[in-house]
ROPA-943725 format. One record per residue (C-alpha): x, y, z. Coordinates in nm, 4 decimals. Example, Ala and Ser with C-alpha at 12.3 -4.5 7.8 and 13.67 -1.06 7.14 Angstrom:
REM ROPA-943725
[[1.2300; -0.4500; 0.7800]]
[[1.3670; -0.1060; 0.7140]]
//
This chain:
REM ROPA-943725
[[0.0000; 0.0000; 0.0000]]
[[0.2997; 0.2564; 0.0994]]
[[0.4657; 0.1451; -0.2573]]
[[0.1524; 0.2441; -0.4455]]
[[0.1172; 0.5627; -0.2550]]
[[0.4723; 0.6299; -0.3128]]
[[0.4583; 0.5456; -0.7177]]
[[0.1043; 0.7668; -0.7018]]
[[0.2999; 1.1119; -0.5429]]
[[0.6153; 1.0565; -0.7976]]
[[0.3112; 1.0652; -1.1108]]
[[0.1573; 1.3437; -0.9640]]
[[0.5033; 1.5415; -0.8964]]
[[0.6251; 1.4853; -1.2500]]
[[0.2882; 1.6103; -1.4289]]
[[0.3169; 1.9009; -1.1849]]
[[0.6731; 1.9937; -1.3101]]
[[0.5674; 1.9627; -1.6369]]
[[0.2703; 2.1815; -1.6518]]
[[0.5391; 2.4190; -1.4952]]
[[0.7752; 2.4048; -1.7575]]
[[0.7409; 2.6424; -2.0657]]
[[0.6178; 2.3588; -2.3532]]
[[0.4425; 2.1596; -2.1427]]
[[0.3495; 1.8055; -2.2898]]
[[0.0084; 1.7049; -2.2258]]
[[-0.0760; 1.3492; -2.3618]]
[[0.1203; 1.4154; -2.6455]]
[[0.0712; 1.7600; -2.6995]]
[[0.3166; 2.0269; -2.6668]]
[[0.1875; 2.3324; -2.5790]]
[[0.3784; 2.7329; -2.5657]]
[[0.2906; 3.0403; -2.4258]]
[[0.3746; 3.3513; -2.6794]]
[[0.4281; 3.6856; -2.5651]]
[[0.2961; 4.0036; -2.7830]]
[[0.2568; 4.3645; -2.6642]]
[[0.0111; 4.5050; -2.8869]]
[[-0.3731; 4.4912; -2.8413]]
[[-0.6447; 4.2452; -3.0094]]
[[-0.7469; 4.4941; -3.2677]]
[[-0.3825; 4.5226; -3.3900]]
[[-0.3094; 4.3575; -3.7459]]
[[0.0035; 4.2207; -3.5464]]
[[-0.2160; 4.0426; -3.2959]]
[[-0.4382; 3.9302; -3.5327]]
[[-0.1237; 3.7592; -3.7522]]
[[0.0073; 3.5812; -3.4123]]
[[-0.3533; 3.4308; -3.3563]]
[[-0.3399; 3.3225; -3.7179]]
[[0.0114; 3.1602; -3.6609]]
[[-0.1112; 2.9876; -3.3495]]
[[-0.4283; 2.8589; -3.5499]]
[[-0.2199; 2.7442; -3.7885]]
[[0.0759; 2.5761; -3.6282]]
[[-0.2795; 2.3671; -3.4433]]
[[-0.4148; 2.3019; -3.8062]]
[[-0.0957; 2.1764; -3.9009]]
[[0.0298; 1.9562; -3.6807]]
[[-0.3012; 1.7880; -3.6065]]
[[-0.3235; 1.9534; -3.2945]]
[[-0.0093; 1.8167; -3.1392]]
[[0.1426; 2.1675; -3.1028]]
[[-0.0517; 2.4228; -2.9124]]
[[0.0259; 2.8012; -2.9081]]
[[-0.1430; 3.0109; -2.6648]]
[[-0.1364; 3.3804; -2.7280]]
[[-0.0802; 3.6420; -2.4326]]
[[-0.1384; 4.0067; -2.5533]]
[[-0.0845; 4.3928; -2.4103]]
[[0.2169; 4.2789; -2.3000]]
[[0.0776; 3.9968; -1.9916]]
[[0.3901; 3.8329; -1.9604]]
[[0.6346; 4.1363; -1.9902]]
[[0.7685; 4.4311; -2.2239]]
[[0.9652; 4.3347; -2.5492]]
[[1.3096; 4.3375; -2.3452]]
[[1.1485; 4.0860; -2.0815]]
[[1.0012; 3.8879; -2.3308]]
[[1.3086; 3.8736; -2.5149]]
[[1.5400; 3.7670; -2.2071]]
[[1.2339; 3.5068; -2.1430]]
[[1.3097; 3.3855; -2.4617]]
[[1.6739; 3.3395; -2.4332]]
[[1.6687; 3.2263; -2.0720]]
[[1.4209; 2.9392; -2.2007]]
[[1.1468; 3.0382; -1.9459]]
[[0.9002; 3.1530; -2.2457]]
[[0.8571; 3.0179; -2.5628]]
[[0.7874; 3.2564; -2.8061]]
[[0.7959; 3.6357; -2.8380]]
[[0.6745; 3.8777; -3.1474]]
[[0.9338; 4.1432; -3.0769]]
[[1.0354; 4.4685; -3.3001]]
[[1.4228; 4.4199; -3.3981]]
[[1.4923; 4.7790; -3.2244]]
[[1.4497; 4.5850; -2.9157]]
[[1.6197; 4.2411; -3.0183]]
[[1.9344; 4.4431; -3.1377]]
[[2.0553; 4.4808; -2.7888]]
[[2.1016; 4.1087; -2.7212]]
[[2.1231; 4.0096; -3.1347]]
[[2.3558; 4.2889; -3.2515]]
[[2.3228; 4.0933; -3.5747]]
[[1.9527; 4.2342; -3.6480]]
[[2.0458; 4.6369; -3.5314]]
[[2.1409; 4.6973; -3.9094]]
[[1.7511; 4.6441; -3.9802]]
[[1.7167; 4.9549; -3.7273]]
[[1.9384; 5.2198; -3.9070]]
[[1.7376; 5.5329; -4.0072]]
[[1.6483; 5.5350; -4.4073]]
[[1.7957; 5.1653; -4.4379]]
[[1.5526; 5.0713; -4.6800]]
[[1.4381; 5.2807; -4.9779]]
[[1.1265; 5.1230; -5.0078]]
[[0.8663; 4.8354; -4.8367]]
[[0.9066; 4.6249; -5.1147]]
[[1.2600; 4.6516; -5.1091]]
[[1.2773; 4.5477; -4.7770]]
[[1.1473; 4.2312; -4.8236]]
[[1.3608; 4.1667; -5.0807]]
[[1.6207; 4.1877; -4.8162]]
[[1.4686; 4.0087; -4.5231]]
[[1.3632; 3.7468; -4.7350]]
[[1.6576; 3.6598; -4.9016]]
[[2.0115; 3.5827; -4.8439]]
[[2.0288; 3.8700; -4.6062]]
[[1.7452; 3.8447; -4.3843]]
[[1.8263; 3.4207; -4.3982]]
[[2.1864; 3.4813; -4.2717]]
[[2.0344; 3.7334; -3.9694]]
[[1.7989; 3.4680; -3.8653]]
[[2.0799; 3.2530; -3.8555]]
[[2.2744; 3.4417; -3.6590]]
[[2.0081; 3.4076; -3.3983]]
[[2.1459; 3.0298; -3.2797]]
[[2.4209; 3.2679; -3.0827]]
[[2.1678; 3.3568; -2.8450]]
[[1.9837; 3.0735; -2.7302]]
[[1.6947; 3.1751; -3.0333]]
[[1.5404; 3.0657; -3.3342]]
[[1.3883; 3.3278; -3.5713]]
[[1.0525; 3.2086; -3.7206]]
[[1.0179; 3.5285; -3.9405]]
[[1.0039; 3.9181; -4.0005]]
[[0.6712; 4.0950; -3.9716]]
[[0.5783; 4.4316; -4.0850]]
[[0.6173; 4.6655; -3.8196]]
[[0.5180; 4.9921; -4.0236]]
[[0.7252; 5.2752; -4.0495]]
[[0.8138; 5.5362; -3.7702]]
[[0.7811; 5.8838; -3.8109]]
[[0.7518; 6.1523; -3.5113]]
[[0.4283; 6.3104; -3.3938]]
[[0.3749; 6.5469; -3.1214]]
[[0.1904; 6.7350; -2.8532]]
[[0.2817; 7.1163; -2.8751]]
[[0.3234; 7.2039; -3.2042]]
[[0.3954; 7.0090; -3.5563]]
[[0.7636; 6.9144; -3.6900]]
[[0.8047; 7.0340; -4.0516]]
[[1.1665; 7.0736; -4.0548]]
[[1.4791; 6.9217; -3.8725]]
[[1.4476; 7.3140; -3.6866]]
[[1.1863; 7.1952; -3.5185]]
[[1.3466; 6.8873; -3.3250]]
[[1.6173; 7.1305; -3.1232]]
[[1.5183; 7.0455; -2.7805]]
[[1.1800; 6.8085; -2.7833]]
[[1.1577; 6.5136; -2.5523]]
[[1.1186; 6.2413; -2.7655]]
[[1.0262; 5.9208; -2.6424]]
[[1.2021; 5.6235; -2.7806]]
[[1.2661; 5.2176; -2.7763]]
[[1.5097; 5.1217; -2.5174]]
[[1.7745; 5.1515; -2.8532]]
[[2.1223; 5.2768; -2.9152]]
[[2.0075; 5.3667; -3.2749]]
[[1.7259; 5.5283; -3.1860]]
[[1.8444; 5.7158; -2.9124]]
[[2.1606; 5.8395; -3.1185]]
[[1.9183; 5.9663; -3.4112]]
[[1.7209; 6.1642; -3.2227]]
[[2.0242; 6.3373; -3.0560]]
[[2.1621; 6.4018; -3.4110]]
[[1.8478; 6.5699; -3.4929]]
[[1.8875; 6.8124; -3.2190]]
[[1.6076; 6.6220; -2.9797]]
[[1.6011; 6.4854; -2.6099]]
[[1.5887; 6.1088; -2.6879]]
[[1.3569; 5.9497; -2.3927]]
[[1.3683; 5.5638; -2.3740]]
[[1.0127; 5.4754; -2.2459]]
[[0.8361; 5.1565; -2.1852]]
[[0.5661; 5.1788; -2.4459]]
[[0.2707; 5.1195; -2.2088]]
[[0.4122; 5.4404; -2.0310]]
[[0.4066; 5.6427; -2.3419]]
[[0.0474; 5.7660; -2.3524]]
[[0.0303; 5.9292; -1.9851]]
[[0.3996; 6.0505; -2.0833]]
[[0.2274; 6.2263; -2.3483]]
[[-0.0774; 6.3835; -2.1362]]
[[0.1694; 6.5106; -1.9012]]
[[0.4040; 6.6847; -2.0407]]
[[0.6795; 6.4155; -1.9159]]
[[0.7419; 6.3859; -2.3286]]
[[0.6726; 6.6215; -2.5934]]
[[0.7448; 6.4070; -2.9003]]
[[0.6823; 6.0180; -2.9791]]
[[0.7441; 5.8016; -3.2812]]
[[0.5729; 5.5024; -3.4158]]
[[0.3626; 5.4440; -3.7565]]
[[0.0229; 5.4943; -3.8187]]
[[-0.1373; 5.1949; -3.6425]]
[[0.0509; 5.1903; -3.3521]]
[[-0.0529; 5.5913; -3.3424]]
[[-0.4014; 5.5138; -3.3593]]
[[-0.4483; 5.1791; -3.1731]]
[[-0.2643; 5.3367; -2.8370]]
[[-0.4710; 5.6074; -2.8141]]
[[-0.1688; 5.8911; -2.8676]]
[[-0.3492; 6.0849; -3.1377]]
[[-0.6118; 6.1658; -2.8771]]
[[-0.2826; 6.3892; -2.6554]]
[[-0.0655; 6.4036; -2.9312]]
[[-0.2430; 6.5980; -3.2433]]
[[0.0479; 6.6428; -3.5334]]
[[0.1931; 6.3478; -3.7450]]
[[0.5131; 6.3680; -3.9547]]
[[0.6095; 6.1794; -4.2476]]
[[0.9812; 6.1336; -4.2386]]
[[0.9719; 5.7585; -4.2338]]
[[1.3130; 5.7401; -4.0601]]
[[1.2810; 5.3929; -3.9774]]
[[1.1231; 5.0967; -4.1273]]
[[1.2419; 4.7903; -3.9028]]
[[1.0706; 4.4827; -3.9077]]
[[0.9132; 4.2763; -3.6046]]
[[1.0377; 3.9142; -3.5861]]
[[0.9194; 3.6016; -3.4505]]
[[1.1470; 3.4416; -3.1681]]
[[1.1459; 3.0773; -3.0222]]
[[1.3423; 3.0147; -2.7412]]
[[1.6044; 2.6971; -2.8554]]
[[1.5042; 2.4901; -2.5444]]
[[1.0780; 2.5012; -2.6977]]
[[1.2409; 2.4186; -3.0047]]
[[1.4017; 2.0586; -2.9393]]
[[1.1272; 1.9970; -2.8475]]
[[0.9364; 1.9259; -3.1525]]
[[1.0246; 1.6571; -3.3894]]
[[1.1150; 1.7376; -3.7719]]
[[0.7866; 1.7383; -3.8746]]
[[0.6411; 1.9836; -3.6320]]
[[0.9386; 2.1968; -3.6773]]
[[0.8814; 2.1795; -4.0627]]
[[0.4522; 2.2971; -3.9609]]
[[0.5904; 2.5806; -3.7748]]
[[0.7764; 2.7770; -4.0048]]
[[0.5187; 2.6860; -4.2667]]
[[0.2627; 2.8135; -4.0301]]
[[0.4785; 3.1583; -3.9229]]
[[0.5477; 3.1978; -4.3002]]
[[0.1626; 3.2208; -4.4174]]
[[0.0710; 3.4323; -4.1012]]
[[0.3387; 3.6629; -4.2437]]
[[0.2370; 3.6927; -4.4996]]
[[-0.1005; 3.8152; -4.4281]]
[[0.0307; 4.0347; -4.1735]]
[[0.2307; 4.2063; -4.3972]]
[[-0.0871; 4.2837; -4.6139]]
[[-0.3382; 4.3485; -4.3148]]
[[-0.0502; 4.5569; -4.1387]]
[[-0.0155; 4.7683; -4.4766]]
[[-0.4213; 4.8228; -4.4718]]
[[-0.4831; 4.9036; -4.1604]]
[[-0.2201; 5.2032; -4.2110]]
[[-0.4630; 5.3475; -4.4477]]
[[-0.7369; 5.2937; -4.2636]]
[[-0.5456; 5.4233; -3.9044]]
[[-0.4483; 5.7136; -4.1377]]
[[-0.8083; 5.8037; -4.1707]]
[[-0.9120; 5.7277; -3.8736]]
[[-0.6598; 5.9962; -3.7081]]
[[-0.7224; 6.2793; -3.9397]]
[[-1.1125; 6.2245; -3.9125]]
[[-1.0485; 6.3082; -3.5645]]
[[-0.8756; 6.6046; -3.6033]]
[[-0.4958; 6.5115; -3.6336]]
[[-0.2544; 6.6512; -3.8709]]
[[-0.0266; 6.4750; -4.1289]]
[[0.2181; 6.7220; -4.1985]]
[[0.4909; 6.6129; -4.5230]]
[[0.7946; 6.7042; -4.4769]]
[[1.1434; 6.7201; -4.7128]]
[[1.3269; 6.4487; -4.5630]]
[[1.6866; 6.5062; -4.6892]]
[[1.8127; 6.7493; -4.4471]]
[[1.6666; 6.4473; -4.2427]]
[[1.8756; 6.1860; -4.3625]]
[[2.1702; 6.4248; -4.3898]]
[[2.2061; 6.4694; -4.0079]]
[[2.1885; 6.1389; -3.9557]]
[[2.4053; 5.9914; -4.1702]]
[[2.7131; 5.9925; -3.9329]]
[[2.5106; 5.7145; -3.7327]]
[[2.6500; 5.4472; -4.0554]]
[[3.0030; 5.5125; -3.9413]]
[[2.8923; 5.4143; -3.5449]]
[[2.8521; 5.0968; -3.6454]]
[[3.1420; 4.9515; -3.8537]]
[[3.0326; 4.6150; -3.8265]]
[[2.7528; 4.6462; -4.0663]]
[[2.9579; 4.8140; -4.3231]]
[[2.9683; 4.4915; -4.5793]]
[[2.5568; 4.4254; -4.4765]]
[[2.4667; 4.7590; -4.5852]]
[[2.6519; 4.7867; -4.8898]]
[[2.4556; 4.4394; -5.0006]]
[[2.1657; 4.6374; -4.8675]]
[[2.1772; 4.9280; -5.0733]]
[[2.2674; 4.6480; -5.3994]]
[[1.9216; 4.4983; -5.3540]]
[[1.6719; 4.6497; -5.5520]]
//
């Protein structure tokens, strides 16, 4: 009777340590948590439910991705350290935050990078954006795929930006990056890292005067309700990306593995389009409301921050093959 008690308490230990363990196996079935900051009306949310539906359909329902949004289990730097650490599966994180554990994916984040979207993905989807992912192994991660992020441009509280005159001095609130941070100060501003759920109360207040993001970002936070006037410089395009932590990767077999990128390649792909509507439908959401889009000449732009390409030496060769891709 002890022995069967015994044998009974080691069962119920081990299924407890399991459900515990990030990619818990349930009869079979391996199931991850993913992290994502944005809300449920965001076309990025939407694409990481897809993926998760998909990786279900695929596998016959022996992978399982759960979904935790508005940033539940952490901002991207937590979520990314998760990742790494193997105590979270999988994050959707913008490469302006990976590039301070990846340095690998920081050329991505360099202001006027690309020349165009579809250029981009030209890049990130060949040779390029393969040998980034790659690169990823390093740190304990596996990159799925990019995502379209939008592109940035600044908007503010006080009064609009038309020229690179009208930076000197804002507080502009940035990702926790050493590219961003360093363009802003080239353009004469106050660069501000800022947790992004701290952004819109930074805005109210005063704390900030400036923020940058694209169009959907804009609209589904709620800033162009305390921040009024929208500039198009477009100084950075980078792309979101998909991270698995290694440890949630052994995990599945070949075939699963094979389902997962098949799954996080057609969710990107319908992100990508979604993302791009929704930016014309934020756009007109934002002005119907009263905000701004100002245009603005965005050489004298690019011209002050061009010394940022010779900060960063180790992307000399990447660029270059960059700048050949069109």
């Amino acid at each position: 009777m002890k022995k069967k008690i015994v044998t009974i308490l080691a069962v119920l230990l081990l299924a407890t340590v399991l459900f515990a363990q990030g990619g818990a196996e349930t009869k079979g079935v391996v199931k991850f948590k993913l992290a994502e900051n944005q809300p449920a009306n965001n076309p990025i949310s939407k694409g990481m439910l897809m993926f998760a539906d998909l990786v279900k359909e695929k596998t016959g329902g022996s992978v399982q991705i759960e979904v935790y949004m508005d940033a539940q289990l952490g901002n991207e730097s937590e979520t990314i350290d998760q990742v790494q650490a193997g105590t979270l599966d999988l994050a959707r994180v913008n490469t302006s935050a990976l590039a301070t554990t990846a340095d690998e994916v920081g050329v991505f984040t360099l202001p006027y990078v690309f020349t165009s979207t579809e250029q981009k993905y030209k890049v990130l989807d060949g040779a390029i954006g393969t040998e980034v992912m790659n690169a990823l192994g390093k740190y304990n991660m596996v990159g799925l795929e990019f995502w379209e992020a939008g592109s940035r441009n600044f908007y503010t509280t006080k009064k609009p930006i038309k020229s690179v005159a009208d930076m000197k001095g804002l507080k502009v609130r940035v990702q926790p990056s050493e590219v961003a941070i360093k363009m802003v100060e080239l353009l004469g501003g106050a660069a501000t890292p800022m947790a992004y759920a701290e952004v819109y109360q930074g805005l109210q207040t005063g704390v900030i005067d400036a923020a940058e993001n694209d169009f959907v970002s804009y609209y589904t936070s709620g800033h162009y309700e305390v921040a009024k006037y929208f500039s198009l410089d477009g100084h950075m395009a980078p792309p979101a990306v998909v991270i698995m932590s290694a440890k949630s990767w052994a995990k599945l077999d070949a075939s699963q593995q094979k389902a997962v990128r098949e799954a996080a390649r057609e969710a990107a792909v319908w992100q990508r389009k979604a993302m791009d509507d929704f930016q014309n439908e934020s756009r007109a959401a934002v002005e119907a409301a009263g905000c701004q889009v100002f245009d603005v000449e965005v050489k004298p732009f690019q011209d002050m921050v061009s010394a940022i390409y010779a900060m960063y030496p180790q992307y000399k060769n990447v660029i270059e093959q960059i700048r050949a891709t069109n």
